[in-house]
N, C-alpha and C positions, 0 to 999 in steps of 0.2 A: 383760122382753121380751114384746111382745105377739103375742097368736094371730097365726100364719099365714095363718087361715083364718077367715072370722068362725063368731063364736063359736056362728052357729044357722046350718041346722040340726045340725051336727055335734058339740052338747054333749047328745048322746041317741043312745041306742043301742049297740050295740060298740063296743069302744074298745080298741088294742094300746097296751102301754106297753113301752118297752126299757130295761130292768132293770141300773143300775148296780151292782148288786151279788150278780144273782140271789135268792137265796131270802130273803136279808134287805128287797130292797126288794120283794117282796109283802107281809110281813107288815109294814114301812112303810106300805105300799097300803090295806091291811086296817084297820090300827090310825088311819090319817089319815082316809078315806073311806069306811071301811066302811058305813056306813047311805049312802051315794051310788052305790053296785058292790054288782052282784051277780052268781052265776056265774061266779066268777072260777075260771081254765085257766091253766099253765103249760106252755104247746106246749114248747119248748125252754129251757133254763138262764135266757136271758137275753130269755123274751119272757113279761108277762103280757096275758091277755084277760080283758076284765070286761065286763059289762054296764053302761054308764051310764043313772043317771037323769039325766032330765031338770031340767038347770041346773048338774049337778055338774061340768062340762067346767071353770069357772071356779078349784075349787076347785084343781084339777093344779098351779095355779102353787105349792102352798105346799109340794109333794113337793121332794125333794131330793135321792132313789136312785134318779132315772128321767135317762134322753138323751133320751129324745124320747118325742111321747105321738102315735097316728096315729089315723085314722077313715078312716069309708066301707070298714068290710072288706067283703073281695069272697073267697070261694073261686073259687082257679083250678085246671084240672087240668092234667094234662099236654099232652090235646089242644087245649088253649087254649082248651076253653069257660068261661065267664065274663070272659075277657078286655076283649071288648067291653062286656059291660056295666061294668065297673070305670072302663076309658078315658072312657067317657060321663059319667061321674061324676065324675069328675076335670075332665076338659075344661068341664064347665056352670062349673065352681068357680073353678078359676087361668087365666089366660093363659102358659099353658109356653111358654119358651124352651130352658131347663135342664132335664131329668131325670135323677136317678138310680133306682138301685133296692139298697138297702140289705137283705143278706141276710142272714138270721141263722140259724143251723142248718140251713143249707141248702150241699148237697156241691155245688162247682164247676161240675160239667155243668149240674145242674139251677139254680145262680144263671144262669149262662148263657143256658140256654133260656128261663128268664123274662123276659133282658134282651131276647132275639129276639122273642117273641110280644111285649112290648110295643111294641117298634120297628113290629113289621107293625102292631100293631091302630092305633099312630097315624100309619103312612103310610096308611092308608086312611082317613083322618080329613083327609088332605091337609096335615098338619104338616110342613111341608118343609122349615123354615128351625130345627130342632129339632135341639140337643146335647144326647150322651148323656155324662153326667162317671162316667167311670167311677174308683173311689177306688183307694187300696190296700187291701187285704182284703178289697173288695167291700161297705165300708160308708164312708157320707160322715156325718161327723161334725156334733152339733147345731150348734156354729159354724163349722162348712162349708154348711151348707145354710142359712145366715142368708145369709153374705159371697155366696154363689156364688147365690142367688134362686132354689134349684132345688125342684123338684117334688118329692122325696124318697118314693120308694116302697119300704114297708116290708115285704119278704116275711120269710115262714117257715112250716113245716111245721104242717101243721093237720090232723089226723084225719086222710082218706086222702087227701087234697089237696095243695094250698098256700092260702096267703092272702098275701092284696095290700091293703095299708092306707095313705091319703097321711100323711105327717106334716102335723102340724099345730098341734104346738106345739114347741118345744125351751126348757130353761129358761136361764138368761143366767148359763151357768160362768165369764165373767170375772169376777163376784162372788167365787167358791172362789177363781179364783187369787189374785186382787188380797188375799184376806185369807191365802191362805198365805202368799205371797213377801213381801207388804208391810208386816208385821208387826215394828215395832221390835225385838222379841227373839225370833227364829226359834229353834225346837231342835231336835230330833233328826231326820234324813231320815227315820224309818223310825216318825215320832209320826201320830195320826190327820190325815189330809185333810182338809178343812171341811165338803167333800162330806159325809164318811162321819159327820162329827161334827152337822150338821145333821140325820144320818137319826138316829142316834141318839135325839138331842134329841127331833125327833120322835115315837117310838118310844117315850120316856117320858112323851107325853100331857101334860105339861106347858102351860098355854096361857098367854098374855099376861096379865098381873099378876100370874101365880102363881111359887111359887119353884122353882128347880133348884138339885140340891145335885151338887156334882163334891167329891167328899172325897180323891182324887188329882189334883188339879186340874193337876197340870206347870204348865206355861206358857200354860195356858188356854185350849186349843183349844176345849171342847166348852161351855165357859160362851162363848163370843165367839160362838159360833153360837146360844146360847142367848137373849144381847142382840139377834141379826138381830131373832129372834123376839119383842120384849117380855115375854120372863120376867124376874123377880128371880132374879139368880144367887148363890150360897153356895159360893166355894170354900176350900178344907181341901190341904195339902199338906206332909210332915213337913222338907223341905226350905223352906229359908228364899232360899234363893236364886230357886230358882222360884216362890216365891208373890210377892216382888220382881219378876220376869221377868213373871208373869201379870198383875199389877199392871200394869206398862211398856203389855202388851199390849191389853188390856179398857178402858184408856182407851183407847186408839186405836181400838180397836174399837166403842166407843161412842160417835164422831164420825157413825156411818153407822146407828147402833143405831134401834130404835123405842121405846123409852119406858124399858126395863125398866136396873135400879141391879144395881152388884156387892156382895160383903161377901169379902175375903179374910182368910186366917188360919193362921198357922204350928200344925200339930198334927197328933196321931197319930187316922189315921181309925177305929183299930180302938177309940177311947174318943170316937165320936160323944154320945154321949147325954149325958156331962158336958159336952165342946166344946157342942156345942147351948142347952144351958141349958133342957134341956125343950120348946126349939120343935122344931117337924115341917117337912117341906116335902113339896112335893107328888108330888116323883118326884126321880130319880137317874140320871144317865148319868154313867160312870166307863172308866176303863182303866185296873186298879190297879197292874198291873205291865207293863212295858215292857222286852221282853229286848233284848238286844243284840244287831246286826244280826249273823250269824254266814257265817260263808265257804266253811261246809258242812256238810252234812248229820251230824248227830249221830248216835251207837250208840244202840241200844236202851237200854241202864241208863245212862247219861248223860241221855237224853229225860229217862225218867222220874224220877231224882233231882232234876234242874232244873225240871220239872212237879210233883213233890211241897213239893219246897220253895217254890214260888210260889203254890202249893194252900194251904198253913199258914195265909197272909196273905188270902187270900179268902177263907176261910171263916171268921175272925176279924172279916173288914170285912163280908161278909153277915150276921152274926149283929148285928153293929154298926148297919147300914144298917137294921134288921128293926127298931128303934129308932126310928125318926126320921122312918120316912115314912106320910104321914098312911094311916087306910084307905081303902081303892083304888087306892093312888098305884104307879105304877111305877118298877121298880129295873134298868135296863139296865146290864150287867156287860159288858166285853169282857173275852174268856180268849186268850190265846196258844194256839195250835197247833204244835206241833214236828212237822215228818219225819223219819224216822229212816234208816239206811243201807238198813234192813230189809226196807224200804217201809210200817212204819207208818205212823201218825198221832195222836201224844202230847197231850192238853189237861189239864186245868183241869174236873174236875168237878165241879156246884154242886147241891147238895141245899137245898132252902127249906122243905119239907115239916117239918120239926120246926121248923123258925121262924116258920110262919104266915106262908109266903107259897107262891103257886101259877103254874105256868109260862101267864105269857099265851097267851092261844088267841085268837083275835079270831075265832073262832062259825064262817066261811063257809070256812074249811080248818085242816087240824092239822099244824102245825110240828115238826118233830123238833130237838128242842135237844140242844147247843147248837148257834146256825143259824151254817156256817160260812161266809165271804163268798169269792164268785168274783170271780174277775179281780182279783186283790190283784199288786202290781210285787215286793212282797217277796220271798226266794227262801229257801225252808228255814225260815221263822217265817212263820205264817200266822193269820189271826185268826178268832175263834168269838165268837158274841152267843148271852147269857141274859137274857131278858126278864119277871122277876118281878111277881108283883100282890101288895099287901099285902092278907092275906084282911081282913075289916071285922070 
């Protein structure tokens, strides 16, 4: 899908991104861009600000935990100073027919009154013939604001302010559907997204011609997103029906792919380094165990029996993975999260430090792992990422 907005000069400068998954797509953000963003801010859950360089605006299309990416921020206050200059700015740029204004961590009165100061500052601009779409939740979605040609104004809470940002790119999620739905052998409602399997991928630094190893490979979600990419894929799965199923799937997925081959294979991930035969690859995205969708909330000593026992198996397949992957290479882990009646919150925890490997940090913020994802549909099993380096 191509920019909204050409791409100069609004590929320089501040830049909002809306965050599909909160804290996991910054360090996405971080780990893809990093040497292009600087100054990066996390106003609310689901908004990051960065500094762009100049030319990195291009680079956004290859994210995959973002809705939308905006510019031209503007701080506004309450008494609607800055309003005017924002409108001005906006107005040089698009010819609006359509506006919205998409708020994010922003309570009701005040989504509100931002939609009024902008309605005045562009009746005095003489825009007469000017619809305001307003969504439900007060946010219109990246393919709504494609279908609909609207202006897309991106607020949220800024220091002592607000901020107003136009969108100006959204990335093209019929891609995620068309490979969830359309997929010859679909499985389980509650298996990774493509969305989420692409950030991963991401995530493990992996780049075109290099390999990605998935050693619970299921049904191949995170190598199918790996093929978008032109990596060589390595999948590993102790079921033989599903590495059949991945099989089915990864051809079909690589009707659309860019360059990069699969390798699948029935075996147990916790004896990678004889599976292997001595080869390495370059990084690892996985989700080794996949609980069952449950109908409600679990007791404390039930969590944690269920989290113990699924603990055994990852820390058997980390010591295993610590094997295999070249130095530098990253090892992206998903862990289950349970709640509990209690109101806890039960995981998966993963120690690499005796295995010689170290929790990514990508330099320009510090992540607390394991980074749990927001906005998941699930109810009562929720998901956590670990993002290892192998030390050199």
């Amino acid at each position: 899908m191509p920019f909204l907005l050409p791409r100069s000069p609004e590929d320089r400068g501040p830049g909002a991104f809306v965050l599909a998954f909160g804290s996991l797509s910054m360090l996405e953000l971080l780990a893809t861009l990093g040497g292009k963003l600087s100054n990066p801010e996390s106003p609310t859950e689901r908004i990051g600000v960065f500094d762009m360089l100049p030319g990195s605006a291009s680079s956004v299309a290859g994210l995959a935990g973002i809705h939308k990416f905006a510019t031209l921020l503007t701080p506004v206050r309450t008494d609607g100073s800055g309003i005017d200059d924002f409108t001005e700015k906006i107005t040089e740029r698009v010819e609006i027919s359509n506006f919205s204004v998409s708020g994010y961590g922003l309570a009701a009165e005040d989504h509100e009154g931002l939609v009024q100061l902008m309605l005045d500052a562009f009746r005095t601009k003489r825009l007469r013939k000017l619809h305001l779409l307003r969504p439900k939740d007060n946010e219109l979605r990246g393919d709504q604001v494609v279908a609909r040609g609207s202006a897309d104004v991106v607020a949220f809470p800024y220091h002592d302010a607000y901020c107003l940002a136009l969108t100006t790119y959204v990335p093209d999620a019929s891609e995620f559907r068309y490979r969830g739905v359309g997929k010859p052998a679909p499985h389980s409602d509650i298996s990774l997204s493509p969305r989420l399997a692409s950030t991963l991928v991401n995530l493990s630094g992996v780049e075109r011609g290099q390999t990605l190893l998935d050693p619970f490979c299921g049904s191949g979600t995170i190598l199918a997103e790996g093929l978008q990419k032109g990596t060589d894929c390595v999948g590993i799965d102790s079921s033989r029906r599903l590495v059949d199923e991945a099989r089915l799937n990864l051809r079909w997925a690589s009707r659309t792919a860019h360059g990069g081959h699969f390798r699948l294979e029935t075996g147990d991930a916790r004896a990678l380094g004889e599976l292997m035969g001595g080869r390495t690859v370059d990084g690892v995205a996985t989700e080794p165990i996949l609980l069952p969708r449950l109908k409600s909330r679990l007791s404390l000593d039930v969590a944690k029996e269920m989290i113990d026992q699924a603990g055994d198996v990852y820390a058997e397949a980390l010591a295993s993975l610590s094997e295999v992957v070249r130095p530098g290479g990253r090892i992206v882990v998903v862990v289950p999260v349970l709640e509990t009646t209690e109101g806890n919150q039960i995981y998966v925890g993963l120690d690499g430090r005796p295995l010689g490997l170290s929790l990514f940090q990508p330099g320009q913020m510090r992540f607390q792992y394991p980074i749990r994802l927001s906005f998941e549909s699930t109810r009562w099993i929720k998901r956590a990422v670990y993002v290892f380096e192998v030390r050199p």
